[in-house]
C-alpha positions as CSV (number, residue, x, y, z in Angstrom):
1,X,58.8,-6.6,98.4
2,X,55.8,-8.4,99.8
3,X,54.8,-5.7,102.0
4,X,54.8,-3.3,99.0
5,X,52.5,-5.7,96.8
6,X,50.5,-6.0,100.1
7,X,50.1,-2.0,100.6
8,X,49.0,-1.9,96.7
9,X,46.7,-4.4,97.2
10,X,45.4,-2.5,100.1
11,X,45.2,0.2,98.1
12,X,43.6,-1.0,94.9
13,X,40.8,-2.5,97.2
14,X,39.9,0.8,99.0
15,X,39.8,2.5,95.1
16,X,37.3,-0.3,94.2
17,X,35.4,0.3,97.5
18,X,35.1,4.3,96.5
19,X,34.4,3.7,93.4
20,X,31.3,1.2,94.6
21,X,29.9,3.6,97.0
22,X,29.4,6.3,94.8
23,X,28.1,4.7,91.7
24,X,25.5,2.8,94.4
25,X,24.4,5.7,95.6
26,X,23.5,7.5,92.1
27,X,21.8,4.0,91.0
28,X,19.8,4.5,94.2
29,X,18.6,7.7,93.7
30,X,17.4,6.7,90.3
31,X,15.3,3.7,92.0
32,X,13.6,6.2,94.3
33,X,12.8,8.3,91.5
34,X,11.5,5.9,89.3
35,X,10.0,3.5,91.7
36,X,11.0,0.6,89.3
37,X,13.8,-2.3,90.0
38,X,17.2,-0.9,88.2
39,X,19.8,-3.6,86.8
40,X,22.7,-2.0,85.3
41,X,24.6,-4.4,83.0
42,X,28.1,-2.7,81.5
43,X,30.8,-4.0,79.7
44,X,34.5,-2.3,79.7
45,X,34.9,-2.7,75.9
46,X,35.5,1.4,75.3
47,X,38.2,1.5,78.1
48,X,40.1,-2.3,78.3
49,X,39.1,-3.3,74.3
50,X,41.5,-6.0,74.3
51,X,39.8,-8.4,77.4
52,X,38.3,-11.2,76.2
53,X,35.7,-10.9,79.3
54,X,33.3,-8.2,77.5
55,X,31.0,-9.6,75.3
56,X,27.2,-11.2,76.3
57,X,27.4,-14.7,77.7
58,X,26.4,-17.5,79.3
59,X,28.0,-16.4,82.7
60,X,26.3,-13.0,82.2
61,X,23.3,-15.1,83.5
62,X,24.9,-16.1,86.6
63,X,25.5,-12.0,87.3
64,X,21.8,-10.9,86.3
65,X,20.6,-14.0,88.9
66,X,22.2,-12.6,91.9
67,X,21.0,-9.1,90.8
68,X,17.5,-10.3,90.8
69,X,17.5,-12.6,93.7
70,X,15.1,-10.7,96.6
71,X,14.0,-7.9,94.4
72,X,10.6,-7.1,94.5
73,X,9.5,-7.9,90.9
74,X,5.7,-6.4,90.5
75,X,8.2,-3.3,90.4
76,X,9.3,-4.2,87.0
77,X,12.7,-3.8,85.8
78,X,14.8,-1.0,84.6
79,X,17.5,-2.7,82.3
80,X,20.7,0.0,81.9
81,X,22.7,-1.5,78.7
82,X,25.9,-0.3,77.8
83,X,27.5,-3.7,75.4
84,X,29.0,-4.4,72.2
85,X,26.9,-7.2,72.2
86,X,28.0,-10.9,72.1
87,X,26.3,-14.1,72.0
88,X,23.1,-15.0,70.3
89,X,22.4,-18.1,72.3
90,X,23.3,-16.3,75.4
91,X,21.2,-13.1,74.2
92,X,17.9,-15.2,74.4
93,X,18.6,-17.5,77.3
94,X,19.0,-13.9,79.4
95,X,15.8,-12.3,77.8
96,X,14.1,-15.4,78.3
97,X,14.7,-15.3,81.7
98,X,14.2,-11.8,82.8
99,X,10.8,-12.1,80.8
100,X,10.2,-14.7,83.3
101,X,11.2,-12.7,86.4
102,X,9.6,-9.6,85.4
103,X,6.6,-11.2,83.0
104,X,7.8,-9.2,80.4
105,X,7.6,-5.3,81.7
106,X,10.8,-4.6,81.1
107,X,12.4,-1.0,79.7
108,X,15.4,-0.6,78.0
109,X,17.8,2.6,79.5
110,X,21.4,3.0,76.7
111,X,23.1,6.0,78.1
112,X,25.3,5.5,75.5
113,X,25.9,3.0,73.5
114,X,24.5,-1.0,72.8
115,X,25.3,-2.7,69.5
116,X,24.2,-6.0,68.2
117,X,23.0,-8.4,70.5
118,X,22.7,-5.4,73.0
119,X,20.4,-4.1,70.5
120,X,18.5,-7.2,70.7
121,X,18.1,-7.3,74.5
122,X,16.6,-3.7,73.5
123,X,14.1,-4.7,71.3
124,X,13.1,-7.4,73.8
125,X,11.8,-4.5,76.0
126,X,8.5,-2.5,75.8
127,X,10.6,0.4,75.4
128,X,14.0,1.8,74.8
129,X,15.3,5.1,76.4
130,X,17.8,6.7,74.5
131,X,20.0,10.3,74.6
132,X,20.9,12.4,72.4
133,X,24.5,10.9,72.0
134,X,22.8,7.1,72.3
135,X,22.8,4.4,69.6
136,X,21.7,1.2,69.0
137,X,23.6,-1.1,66.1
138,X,22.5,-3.4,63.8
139,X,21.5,-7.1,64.6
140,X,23.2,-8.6,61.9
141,X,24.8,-11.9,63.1
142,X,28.6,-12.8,62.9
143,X,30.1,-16.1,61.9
144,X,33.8,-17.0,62.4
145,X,33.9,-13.1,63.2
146,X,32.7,-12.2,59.8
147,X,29.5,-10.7,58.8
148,X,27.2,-13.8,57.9
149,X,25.3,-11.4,55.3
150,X,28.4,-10.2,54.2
151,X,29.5,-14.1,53.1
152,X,26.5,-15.1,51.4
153,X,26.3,-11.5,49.5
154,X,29.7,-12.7,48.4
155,X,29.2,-16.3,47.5
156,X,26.2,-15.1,45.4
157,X,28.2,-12.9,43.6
158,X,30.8,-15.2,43.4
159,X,28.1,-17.7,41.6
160,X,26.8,-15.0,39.3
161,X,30.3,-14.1,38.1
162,X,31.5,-17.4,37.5
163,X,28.4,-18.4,35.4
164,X,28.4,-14.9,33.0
165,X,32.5,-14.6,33.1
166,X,33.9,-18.5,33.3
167,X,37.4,-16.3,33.5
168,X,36.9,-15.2,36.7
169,X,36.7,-18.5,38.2
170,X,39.9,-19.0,39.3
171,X,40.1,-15.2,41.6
172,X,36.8,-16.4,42.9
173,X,38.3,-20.1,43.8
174,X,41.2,-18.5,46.0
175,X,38.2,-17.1,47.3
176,X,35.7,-19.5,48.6
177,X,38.4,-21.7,49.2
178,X,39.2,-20.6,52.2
179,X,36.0,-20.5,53.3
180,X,35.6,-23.0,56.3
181,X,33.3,-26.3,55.9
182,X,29.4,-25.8,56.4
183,X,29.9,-21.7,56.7
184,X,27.3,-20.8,54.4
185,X,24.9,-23.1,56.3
186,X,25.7,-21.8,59.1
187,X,24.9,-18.3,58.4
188,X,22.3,-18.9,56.9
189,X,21.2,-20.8,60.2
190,X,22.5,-18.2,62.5
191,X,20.8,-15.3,60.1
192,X,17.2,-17.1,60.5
193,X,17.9,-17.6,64.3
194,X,18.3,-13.9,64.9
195,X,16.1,-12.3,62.7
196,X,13.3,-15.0,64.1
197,X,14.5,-13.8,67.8
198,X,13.8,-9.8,67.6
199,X,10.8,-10.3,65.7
200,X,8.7,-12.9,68.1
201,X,10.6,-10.4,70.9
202,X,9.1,-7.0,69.0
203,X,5.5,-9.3,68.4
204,X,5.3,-10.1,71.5
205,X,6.5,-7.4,73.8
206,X,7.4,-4.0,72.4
207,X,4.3,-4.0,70.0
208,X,1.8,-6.5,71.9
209,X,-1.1,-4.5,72.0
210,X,-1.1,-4.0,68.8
211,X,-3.3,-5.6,66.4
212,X,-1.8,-9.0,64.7
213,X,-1.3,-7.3,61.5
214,X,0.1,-4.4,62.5
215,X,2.5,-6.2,64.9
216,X,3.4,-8.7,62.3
217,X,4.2,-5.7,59.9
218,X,6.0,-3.5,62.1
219,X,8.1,-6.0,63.7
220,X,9.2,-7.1,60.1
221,X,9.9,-3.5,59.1
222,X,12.3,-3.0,62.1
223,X,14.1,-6.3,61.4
224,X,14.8,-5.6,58.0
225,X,16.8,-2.4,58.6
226,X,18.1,-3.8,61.2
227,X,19.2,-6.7,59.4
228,X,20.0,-4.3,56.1
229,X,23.3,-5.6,55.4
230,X,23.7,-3.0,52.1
231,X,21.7,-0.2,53.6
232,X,23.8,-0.3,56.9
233,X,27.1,-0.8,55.4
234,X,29.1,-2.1,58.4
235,X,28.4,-3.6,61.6
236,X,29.4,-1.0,64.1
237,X,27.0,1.5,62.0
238,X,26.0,3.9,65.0
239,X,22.1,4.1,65.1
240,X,20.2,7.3,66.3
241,X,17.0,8.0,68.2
242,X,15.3,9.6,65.0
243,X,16.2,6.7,62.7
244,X,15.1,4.4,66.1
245,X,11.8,6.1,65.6
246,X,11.1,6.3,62.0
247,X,12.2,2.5,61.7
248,X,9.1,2.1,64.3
249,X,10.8,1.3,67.9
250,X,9.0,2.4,70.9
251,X,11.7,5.2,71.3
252,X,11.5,7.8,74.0
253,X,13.9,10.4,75.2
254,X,16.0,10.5,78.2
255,X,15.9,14.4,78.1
256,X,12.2,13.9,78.4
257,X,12.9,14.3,81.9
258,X,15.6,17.0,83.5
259,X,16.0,15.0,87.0
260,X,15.3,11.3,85.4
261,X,18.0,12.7,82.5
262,X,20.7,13.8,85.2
263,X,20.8,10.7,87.2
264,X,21.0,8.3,84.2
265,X,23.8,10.0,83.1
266,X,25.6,10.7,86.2
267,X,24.8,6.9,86.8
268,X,26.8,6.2,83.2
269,X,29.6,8.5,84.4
270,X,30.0,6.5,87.9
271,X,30.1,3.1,85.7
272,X,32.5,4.7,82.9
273,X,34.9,5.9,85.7
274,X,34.8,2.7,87.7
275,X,35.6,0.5,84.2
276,X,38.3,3.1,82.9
277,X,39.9,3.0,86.6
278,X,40.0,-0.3,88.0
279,X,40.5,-3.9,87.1
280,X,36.9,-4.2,86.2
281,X,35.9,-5.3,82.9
282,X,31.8,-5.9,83.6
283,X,29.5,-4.8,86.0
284,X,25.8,-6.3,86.6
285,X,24.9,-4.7,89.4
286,X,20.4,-3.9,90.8
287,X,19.8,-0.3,93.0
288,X,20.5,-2.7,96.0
289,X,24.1,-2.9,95.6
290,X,24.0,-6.4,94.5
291,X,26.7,-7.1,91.8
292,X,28.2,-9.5,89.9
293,X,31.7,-8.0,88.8
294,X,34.7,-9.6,86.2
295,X,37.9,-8.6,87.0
296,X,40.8,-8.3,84.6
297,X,43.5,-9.8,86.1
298,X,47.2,-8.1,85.1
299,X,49.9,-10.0,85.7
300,X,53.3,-8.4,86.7
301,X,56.7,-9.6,85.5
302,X,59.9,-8.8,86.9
303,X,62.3,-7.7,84.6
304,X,65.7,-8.7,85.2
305,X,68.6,-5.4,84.9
């Protein structure tokens, strides 16, 4: 029995090891091409969605460290995204610091997809690079792992009712009574936080040159439908280059470029196939082969005949 689990093992590792190599080697390439540092930071949530190990936070930081540690950073940094998103707190304390690293020239690469606070990270960066099939998500925050818009929309309705239709007080009391103490607050709080967060980022980064006006204005205008809890209807709303632009990101397309376009998606592939096919459930990993990567670990029982 042991020397079966050991052969596995064995087994399992020399996978992993096959499945490094190659994804390395395409990440590479794209460095050479590019002449700009690459970190690719991916989270398994589209092939393992149950781990609790995929969303942005504070250990991500640990990961995006080792990644940077040695790089050459008047290069500047590619940052590949594929994330649900995660975090608020950890969201800035990771911008924050690659801002640092890099002094802010950072672009933003999603192959695919990156919703929420991945979307955030995006607008942190002077520019996003997006596909055809690429989206971006709304920003609007979570609380209790409900839409914090969503709640106050509700308790203001709830108000309004109760005041023009006493009779609906009770419904509306079944209601807000389960509603958990200090949860309006703290959407509110956690609403101000982010929407402050992507507009300094926008202001100061994406839309710097700009003139303070214009900055101020367009970074507003991109919050707000990013934030648009009635225009966007849910939170997973899947966001497209052309609304990207006309909402005024910094947009530009991957296809811009035939070879830069085929090694950015055969860089996606590698990181897909590695997730869907091995115990890993996030990758931070630079052009270098540097990584920082979660495992999810599976635990085997026997079953007893």
């Amino acid at each position: 029995m042991q020397a079966a689990r050991a052969k596995q093992a064995a087994a399992k590792a020399e996978e992993q090891t096959a499945f490094d190599a190659v994804r390395r080697k395409y990440l590479n390439e794209l460095y050479t091409i590019t002449g700009r540092n690459i970190i690719a930071y991916y989270s398994g949530f589209l092939s393992k969605p149950d781990s609790p190990l995929l969303d942005i936070n504070d250990e991500d930081k640990n990961g995006f460290m080792m990644a940077v540690h040695k790089l050459n950073r008047r290069r500047g940094l590619d940052l590949i995204l594929h994330t649900p998103g995660g975090s608020i707190g950890a969201t800035q304390s990771i911008v924050r610091y690659l801002h640092q690293m890099f002094d802010g020239d950072i672009r933003a690469i999603v192959p695919q997809i990156a919703m929420s606070a991945g979307t955030m990270i995006a607008c942190s960066c002077r520019e996003i690079f997006l596909a055809k099939h690429s989206n971006l998500g709304p920003i609007d925050p979570h609380v209790d792992s409900y839409p914090a818009y969503g709640i106050i929309s509700e308790f203001d309705k709830a108000l309004k009712q109760c005041k023009s239709e006493p009779a609906a007080l009770p419904l509306w009391q079944s209601i807000i009574g389960q509603y958990s103490p200090t949860l309006i607050e703290r959407c509110e709080n956690a609403i101000s936080w982010s929407n402050a967060f992507v507009k300094r980022q926008l202001e100061c980064v994406m839309f710097k040159d700009l003139p303070l006006k214009v900055k101020k204005r367009k970074a507003a205008r991109v919050v707000g439908k990013l934030t648009d809890f009635r225009g966007n209807k849910t939170h997973d709303r899947h966001i497209q280059f052309e609304e990207c632009e006309s909402i005024g990101l910094i947009v530009k397309r991957i296809e811009s470029d035939e070879r830069f376009q085929d090694l950015v998606l055969t860089v996606h592939h590698c990181y897909m196939h590695s997730l869907m096919n091995t115990g890993s459930v996030k990758i931070i990993e630079n052009q270098d082969g540097v990584a920082f990567i979660k495992q999810q670990i599976v635990q085997q029982v026997p079953v007893s005949g």
